[in-house]
C-alpha positions as CSV (number, residue, x, y, z in Angstrom):
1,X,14.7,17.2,-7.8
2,X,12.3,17.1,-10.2
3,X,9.3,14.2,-10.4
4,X,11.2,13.0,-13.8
5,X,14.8,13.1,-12.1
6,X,14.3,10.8,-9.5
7,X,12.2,8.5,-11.3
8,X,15.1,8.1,-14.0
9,X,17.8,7.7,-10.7
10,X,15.1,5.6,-9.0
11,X,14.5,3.2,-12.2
12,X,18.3,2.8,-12.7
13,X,19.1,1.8,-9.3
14,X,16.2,-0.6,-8.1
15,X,17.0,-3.2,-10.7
16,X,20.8,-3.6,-9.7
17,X,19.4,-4.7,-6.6
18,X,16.7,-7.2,-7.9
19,X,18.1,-10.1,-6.0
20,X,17.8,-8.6,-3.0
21,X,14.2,-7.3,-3.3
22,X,12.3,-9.7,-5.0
23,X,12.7,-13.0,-3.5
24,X,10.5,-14.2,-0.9
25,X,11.5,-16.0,2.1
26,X,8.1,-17.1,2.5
27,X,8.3,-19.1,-0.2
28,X,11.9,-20.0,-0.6
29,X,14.1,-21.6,2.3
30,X,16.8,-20.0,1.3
31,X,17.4,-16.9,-0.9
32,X,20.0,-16.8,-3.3
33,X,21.5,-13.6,-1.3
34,X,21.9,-15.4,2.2
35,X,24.3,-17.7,0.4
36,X,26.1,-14.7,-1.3
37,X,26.0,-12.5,1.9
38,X,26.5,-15.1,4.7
39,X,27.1,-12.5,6.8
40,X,24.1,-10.5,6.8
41,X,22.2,-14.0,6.7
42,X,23.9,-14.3,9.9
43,X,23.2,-11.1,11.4
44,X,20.0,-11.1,10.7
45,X,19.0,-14.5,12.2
46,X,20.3,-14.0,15.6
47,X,18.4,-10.8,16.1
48,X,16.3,-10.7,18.8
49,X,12.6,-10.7,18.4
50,X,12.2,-6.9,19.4
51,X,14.9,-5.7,17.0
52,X,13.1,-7.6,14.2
53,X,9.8,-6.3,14.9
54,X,11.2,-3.3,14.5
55,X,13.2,-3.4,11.6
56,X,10.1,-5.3,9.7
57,X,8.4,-1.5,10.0
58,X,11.2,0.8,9.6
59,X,12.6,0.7,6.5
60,X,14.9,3.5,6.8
61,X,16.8,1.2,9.5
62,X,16.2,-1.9,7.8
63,X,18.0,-0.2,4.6
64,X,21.2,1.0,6.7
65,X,21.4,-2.3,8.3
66,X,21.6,-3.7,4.8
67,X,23.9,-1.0,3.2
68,X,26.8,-1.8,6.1
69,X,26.6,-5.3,3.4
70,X,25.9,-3.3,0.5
71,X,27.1,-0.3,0.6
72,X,25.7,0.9,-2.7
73,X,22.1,0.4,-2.0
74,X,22.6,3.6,0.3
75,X,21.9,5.5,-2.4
76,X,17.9,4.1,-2.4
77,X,17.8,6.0,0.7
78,X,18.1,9.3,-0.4
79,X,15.7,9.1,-3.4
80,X,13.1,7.2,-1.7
81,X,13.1,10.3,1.5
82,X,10.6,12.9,-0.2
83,X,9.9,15.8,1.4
84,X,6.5,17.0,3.1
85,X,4.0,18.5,1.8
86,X,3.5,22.5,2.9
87,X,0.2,22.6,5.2
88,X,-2.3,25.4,4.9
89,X,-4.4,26.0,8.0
90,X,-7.6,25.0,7.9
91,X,-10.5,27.3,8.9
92,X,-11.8,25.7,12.4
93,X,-15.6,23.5,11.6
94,X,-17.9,22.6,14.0
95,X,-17.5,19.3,15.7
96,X,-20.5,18.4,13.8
97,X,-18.4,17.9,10.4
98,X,-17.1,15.1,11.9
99,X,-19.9,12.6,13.2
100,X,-18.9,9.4,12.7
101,X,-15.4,9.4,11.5
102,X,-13.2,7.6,13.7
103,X,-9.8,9.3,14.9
104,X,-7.1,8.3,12.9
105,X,-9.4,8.8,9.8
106,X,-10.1,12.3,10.7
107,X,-6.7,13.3,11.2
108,X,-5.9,11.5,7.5
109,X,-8.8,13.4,5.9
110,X,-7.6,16.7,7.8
111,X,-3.9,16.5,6.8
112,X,-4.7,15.8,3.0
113,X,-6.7,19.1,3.2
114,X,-4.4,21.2,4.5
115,X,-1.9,20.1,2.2
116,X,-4.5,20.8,-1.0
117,X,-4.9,24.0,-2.5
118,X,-8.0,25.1,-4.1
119,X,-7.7,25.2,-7.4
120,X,-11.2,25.2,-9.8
121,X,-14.4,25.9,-9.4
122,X,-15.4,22.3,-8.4
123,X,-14.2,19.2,-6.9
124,X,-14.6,15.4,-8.1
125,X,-14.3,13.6,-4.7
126,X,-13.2,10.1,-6.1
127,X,-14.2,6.4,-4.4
128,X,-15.3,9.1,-1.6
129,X,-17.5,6.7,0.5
130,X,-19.2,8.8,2.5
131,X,-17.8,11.7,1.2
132,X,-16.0,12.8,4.4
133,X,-13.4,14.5,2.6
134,X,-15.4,15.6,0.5
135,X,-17.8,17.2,2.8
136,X,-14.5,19.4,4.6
137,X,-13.4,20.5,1.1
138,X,-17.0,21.9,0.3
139,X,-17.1,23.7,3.9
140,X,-13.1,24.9,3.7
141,X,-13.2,26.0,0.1
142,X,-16.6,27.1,-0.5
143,X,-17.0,25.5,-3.5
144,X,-19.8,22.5,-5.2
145,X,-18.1,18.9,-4.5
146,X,-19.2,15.7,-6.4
147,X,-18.3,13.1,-4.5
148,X,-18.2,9.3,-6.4
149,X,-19.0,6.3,-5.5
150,X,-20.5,2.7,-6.1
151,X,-22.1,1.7,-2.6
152,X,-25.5,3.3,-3.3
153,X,-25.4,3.2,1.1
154,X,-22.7,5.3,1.0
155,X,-24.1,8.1,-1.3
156,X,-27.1,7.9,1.1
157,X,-25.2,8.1,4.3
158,X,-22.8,10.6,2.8
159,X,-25.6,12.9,1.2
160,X,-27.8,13.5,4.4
161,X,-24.3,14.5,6.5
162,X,-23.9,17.0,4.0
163,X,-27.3,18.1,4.2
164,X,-27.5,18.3,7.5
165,X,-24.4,21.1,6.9
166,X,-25.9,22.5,3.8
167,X,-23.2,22.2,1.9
168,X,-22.9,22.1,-1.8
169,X,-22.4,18.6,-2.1
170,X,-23.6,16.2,-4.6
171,X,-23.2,12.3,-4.5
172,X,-22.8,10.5,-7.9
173,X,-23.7,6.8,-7.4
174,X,-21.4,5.4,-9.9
175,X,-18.8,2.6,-10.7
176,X,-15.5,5.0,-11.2
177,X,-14.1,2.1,-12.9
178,X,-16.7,2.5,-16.0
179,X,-17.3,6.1,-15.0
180,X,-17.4,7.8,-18.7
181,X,-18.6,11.8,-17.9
182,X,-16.6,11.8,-14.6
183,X,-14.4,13.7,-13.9
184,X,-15.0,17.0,-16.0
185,X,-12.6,19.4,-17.8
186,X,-11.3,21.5,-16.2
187,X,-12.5,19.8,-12.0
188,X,-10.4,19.5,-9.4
189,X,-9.6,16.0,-8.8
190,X,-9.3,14.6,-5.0
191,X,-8.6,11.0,-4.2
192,X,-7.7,9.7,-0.7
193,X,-6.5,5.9,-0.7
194,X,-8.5,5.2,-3.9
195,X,-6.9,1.4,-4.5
196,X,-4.8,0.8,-7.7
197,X,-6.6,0.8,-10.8
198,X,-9.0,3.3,-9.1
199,X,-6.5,5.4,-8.8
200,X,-4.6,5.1,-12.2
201,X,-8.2,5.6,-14.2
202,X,-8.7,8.9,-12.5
203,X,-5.2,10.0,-13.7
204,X,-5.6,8.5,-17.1
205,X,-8.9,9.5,-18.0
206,X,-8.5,13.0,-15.7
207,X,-5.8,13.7,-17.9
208,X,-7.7,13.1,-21.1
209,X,-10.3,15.4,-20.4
210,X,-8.4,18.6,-19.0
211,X,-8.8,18.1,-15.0
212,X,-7.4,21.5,-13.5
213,X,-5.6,20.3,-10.8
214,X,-5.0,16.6,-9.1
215,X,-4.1,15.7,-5.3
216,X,-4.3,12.0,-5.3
217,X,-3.3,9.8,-2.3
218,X,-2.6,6.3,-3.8
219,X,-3.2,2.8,-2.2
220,X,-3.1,-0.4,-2.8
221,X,-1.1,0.0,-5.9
222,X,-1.9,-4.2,-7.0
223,X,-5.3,-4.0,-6.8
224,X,-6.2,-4.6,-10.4
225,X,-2.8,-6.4,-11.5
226,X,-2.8,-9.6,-13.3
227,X,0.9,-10.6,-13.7
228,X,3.0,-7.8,-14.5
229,X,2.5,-3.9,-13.5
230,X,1.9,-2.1,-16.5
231,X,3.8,1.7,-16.5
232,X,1.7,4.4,-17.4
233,X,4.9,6.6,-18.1
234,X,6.6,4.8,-20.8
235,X,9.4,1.8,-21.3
236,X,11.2,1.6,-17.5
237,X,13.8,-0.8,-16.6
238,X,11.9,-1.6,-13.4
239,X,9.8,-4.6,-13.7
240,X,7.5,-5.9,-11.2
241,X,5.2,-8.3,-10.8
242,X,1.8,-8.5,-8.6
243,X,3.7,-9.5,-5.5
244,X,6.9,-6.6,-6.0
245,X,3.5,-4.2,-5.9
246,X,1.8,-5.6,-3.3
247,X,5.7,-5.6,-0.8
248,X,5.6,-1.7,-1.3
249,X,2.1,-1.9,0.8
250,X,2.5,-4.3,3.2
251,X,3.8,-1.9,6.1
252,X,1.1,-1.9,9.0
253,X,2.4,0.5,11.6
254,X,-1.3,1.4,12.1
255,X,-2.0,-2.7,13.0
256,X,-2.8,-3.1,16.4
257,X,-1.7,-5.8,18.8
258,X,-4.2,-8.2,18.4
259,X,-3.8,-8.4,14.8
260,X,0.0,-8.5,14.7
261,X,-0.2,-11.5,17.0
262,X,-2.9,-12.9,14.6
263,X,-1.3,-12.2,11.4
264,X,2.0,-14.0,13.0
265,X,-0.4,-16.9,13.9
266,X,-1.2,-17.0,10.9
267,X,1.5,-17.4,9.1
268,X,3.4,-19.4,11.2
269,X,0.7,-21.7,10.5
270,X,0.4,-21.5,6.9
271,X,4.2,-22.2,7.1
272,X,3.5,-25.4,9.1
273,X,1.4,-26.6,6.6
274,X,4.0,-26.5,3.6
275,X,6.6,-28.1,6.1
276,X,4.0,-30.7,6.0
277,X,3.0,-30.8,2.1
278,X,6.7,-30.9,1.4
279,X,7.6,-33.7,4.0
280,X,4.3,-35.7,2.4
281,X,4.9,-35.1,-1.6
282,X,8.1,-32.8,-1.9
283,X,9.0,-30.3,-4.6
284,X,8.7,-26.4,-3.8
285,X,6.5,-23.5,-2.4
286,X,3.1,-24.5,-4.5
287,X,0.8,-21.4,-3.9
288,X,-2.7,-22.1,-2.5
289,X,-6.2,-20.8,-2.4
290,X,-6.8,-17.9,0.1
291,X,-8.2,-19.9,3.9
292,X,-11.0,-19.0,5.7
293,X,-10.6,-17.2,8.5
294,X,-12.6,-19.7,10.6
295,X,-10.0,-22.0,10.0
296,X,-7.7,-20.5,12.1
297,X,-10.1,-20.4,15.2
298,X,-9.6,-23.8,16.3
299,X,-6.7,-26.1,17.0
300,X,-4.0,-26.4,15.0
301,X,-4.3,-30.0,14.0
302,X,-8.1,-29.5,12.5
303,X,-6.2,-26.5,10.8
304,X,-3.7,-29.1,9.2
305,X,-6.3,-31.8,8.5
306,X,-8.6,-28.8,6.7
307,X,-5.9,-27.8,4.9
308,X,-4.7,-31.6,3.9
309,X,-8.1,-32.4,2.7
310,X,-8.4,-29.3,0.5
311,X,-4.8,-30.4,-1.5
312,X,-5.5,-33.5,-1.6
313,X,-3.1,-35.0,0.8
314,X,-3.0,-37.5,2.9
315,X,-4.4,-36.4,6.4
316,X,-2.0,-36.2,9.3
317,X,-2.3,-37.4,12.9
318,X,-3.1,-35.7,16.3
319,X,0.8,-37.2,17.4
320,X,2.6,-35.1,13.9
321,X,0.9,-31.7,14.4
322,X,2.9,-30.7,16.9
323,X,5.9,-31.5,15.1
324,X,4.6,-28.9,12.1
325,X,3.1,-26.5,14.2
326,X,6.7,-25.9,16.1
327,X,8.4,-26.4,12.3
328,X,5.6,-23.3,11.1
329,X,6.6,-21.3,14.0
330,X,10.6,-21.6,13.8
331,X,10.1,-20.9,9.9
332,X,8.2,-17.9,11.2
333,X,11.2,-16.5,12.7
334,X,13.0,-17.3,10.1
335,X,11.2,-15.4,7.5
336,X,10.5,-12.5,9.3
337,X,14.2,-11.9,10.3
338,X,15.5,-13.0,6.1
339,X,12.6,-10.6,4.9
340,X,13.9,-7.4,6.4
341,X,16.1,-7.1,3.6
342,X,13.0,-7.4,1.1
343,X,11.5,-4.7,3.3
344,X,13.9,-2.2,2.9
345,X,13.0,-1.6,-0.4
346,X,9.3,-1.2,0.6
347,X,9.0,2.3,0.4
348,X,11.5,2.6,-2.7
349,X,9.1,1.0,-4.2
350,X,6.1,3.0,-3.3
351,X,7.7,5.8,-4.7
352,X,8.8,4.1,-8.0
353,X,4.8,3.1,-8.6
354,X,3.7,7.3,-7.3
355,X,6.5,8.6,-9.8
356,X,5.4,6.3,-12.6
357,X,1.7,8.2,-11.8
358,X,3.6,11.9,-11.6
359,X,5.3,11.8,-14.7
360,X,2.9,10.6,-16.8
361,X,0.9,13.9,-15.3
362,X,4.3,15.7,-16.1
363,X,4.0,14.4,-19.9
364,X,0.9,15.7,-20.3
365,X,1.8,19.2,-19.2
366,X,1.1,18.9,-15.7
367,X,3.6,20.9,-13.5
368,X,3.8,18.1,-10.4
369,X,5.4,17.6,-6.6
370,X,5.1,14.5,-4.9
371,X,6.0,14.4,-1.5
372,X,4.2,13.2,2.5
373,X,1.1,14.7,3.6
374,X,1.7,13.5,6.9
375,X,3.7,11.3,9.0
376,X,3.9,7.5,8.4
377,X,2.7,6.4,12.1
378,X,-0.7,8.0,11.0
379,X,-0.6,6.5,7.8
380,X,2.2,4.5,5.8
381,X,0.3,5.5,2.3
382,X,1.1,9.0,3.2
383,X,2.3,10.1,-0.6
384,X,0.3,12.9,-2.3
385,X,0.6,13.5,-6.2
386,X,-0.2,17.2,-6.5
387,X,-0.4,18.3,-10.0
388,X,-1.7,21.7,-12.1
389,X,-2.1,22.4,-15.5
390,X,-0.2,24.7,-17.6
């Protein structure tokens, strides 16, 4: 199926389903689909904990648990499964290459390569830190790279690895974001996990100038939205705001336990806080400024009292906290067992936001695939935009 195919079935079907995606049960007691679909309210509240963990991460069996309710979103399934990415073995390096590039990183930089092809005379590594990937692509392909990027550290760090390899490998010590010679007609343009507007300014202004060829690993597809995503690819049906954009990124199958158990503490927490801001001045959800993570180190009641003194509310007792930290914790179950059906959609989503960036390639006379460079336990932004011209 072609880039502009799906993205037409894609854009047709998500919004039929808007109700089921877009509420937050972080925010609201009760979504407007658990009173519609008591049963799968039902279902999904007496789950127990292991099954919701799971489901939470797998959206594949979060979306067929919801389509035995909802029959038609089965259809999501099949255009959100893209296939992978051939791979092209990569001539063996010396261990060397790699100094200083944990594991996990090295096997993401490694996959993206093999599933590149060479395809100009020279490569504009973008938001390439130290240039890692950059550095393989100069000693697989043979070719001069320009790797770009604002932490002046970086280019330093970056520029004597290369050295030490003597590779063809220049660092440019600029802001991509207000980058205006970068990249050149006619480059081949690499990104991995460059975050959202990062990402879309390569494409736009890559496009404008002639770039050869693209293979661009998106991430963080909110970063730089205000309100409302803006589609580069003309007038969809799909709208989302900041949050819909940030849901298609929030899988962390690559979180380890320690921060799973303090991201639950965490929320469970904040949740115990609005039981107690509604219980002392009612009304809804009211969002509220980002908390230190200090806060969270201590008890908590001096959680609750920091928080109270920051809205303005009266401060609570030692002999209530208890009472909100156990109402935080049984919301917590709550909302991760009602948000498996807002998690479904996750990587429906992903795709929607990697199409809008293919076929705005594809209208400018790009021929483009999108499909995984590799598998989602070693990354869950695993979607490559590969893209030639003419």
């Amino acid at each position: 199926m072609r880039v502009g195919e799906r993205q037409q079935a894609l854009d047709a079907l998500l919004p039929v389903f808007y109700d089921l995606w877009h509420p937050q049960p972080f925010r609201e007691n009760q979504p407007d689909w658990s009173l519609n679909l008591p049963a799968l309210a039902d279902e999904l509240l007496k789950l127990a904990d292991p099954d919701v963990a799971c489901l939470n991460e797998d959206g594949a069996a979060a979306l067929d648990l919801l389509a035995r309710h909802v029959p038609a979103v089965a259809e999501i399934a099949g255009l959100a499964d893209l296939p992978r990415r051939p791979a092209n073995a990569l001539v063996e390096q010396r261990a060397s290459w790699a100094w200083e590039i944990p594991g996990r990183k090295r096997q993401q930089i490694e996959a993206f390569a093999s599933a590149s092809q060479c395809g100009a005379g020279s490569v504009i590594d973008w938001c390439g830190g130290k240039g890692h990937l950059g550095r393989l692509l100069a000693a697989q392909w043979q070719v001069p790279v320009h790797t770009l990027e604002i932490d002046a550290a970086l280019c330093a760090e970056g520029a004597a690895l290369a050295n030490r390899q003597r590779l063809s490998h220049e660092f440019l010590n600029i802001d991509a974001l207000t980058a205006a010679d970068w990249p050149k007609r006619g480059q081949h343009a690499v990104a991995l996990h460059a975050c959202g507007d990062l990402h879309r300014r390569l494409i736009a202004q890559g496009a404008d100038v002639g770039v050869a060829r693209f293979d661009v690993a998106p991430c963080c597809y909110y970063r730089g939205v205000t309100s409302t995503y803006q589609a580069l690819s003309g007038n969809l049906r799909t709208a989302l705001t900041r949050d819909d954009v940030r849901l298609a990124v929030t899988e962390t199958v690559t979180a380890s336990a320690r921060l799973t158990v303090q991201r639950d503490k965490e929320m469970a927490w904040k949740l115990g806080f609005d039981a107690y801001r509604r219980a002392s001045s009612g009304g809804q959800y009211q969002n509220f400024k980002p908390v230190p993570a200090i806060w969270f180190r201590g008890s908590f009641n001096e959680f609750l009292v920091l928080m109270a003194d920051r809205q303005g509310l009266s401060l609570p007792s030692a002999a209530v906290s208890g009472e909100f930290e156990a109402a935080g914790w049984r919301r917590h179950g709550e909302v991760m067992r009602l948000s498996i059906v807002r998690h479904a959609f996750r990587r429906a989503l992903e795709v929607w936001l990697a199409l809008d960036l293919a076929v705005f390639l594809e209208n400018r006379g790009y021929a483009v695939e999108l499909g995984s460079f590799c598998e989602r336990q070693l990354t869950p932004r695993n979607l490559l935009i590969s893209a030639r011209l003419g």
